[in-house]
N, C-alpha and C positions, 0 to 999 in steps of 0.2 A: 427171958430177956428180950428174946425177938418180938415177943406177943405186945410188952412193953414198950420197946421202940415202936411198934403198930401205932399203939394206941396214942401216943404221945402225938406223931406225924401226922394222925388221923384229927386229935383235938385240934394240932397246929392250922392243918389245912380246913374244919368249919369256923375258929374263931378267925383265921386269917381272911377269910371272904366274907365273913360277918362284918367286921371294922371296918371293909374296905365296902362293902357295900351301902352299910349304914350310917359310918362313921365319916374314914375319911372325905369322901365327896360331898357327905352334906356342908363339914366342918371348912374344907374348901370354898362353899357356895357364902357362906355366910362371913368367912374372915378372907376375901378377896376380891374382887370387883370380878364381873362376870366375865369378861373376855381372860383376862387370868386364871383366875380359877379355870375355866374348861383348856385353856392350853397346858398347865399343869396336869389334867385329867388325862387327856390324851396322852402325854407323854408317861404317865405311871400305869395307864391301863396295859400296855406292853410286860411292861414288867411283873404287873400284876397275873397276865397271863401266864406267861412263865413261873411265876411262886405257885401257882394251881396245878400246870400240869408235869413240873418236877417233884412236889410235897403230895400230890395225889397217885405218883408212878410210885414213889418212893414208900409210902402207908400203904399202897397195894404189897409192894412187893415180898414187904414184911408181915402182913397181916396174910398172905395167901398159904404157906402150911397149918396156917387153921381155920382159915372160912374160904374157902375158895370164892361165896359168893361177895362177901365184901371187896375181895380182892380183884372183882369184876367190876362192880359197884365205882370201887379205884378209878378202874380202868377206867371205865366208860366217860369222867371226868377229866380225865385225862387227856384221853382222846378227843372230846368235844369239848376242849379248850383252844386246841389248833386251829379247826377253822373257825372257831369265834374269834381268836385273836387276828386270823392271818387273812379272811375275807368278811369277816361281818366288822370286825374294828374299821379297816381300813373304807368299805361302805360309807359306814356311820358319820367316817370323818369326811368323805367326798360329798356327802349328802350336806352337812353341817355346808362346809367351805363353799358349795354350789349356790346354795341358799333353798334346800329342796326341804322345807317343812314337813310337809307330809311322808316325806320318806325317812328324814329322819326319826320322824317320833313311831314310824311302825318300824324302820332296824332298832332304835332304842327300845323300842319295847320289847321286842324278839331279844335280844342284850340282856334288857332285866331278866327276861322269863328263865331263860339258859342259866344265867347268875342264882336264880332262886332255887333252880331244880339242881344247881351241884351244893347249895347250902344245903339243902333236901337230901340228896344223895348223901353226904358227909354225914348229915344228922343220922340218917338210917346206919349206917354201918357204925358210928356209938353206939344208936343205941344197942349195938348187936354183939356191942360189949359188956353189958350186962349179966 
């Protein structure tokens, strides 16, 4: 049952950064004028953070009486979802609002990278349900 909820939590949290990666923002960009669309963006990346690293504590917590490393794996996305939300978000958006080009597009890059490597990390611990 537990191993079950794991794995459930575990699908939840890489199709849920999948959609959000892939989907919503682009679907945003294209059915909204651009200054909307990113003020929309800003305000769901918050939340977005938090669906990562409560669904990522929460598939650890349950997958860790049988893979201790997934459950670290968990963790570690977890974890580095905080200060991506709580000092690279907030960067990203002082950099945008400043008008600092260049700085935004190297925090949004470092954003993406972090965003890839917990879709990565999510993907690993499925497939370590095999």
């Amino acid at each position: 049952m537990l191993e079950t909820a794991a794995l459930l939590a575990v699908a939840l949290l890489f199709g849920g950064m999948t959609l959000y990666a892939f989907g919503f923002a682009a679907v945003l960009f294209t059915a909204l004028p651009a200054a909307q669309a990113g003020a929309t963006l800003r305000l769901a990346f918050g939340h977005f953070y938090v669906f990562v690293m409560v669904t990522a504590a929460a598939a650890g917590l349950a997958v860790w009486p049988q893979d201790r490393t997934s459950a670290l794996l968990l963790a570690a996305i977890a974890l580095s979802a905080w200060p991506t939300r709580q000092v690279l978000m907030p960067a990203i958006n002082r950099a945008t609002d400043t008008g600092e080009r260049t700085r935004f597009k190297v925090l949004h890059s470092l954003s993406v990278l972090i965003s890839l490597g917990h879709i990565g990390l999510a993907g690993v611990v499925l497939a370590r349900f095999l």
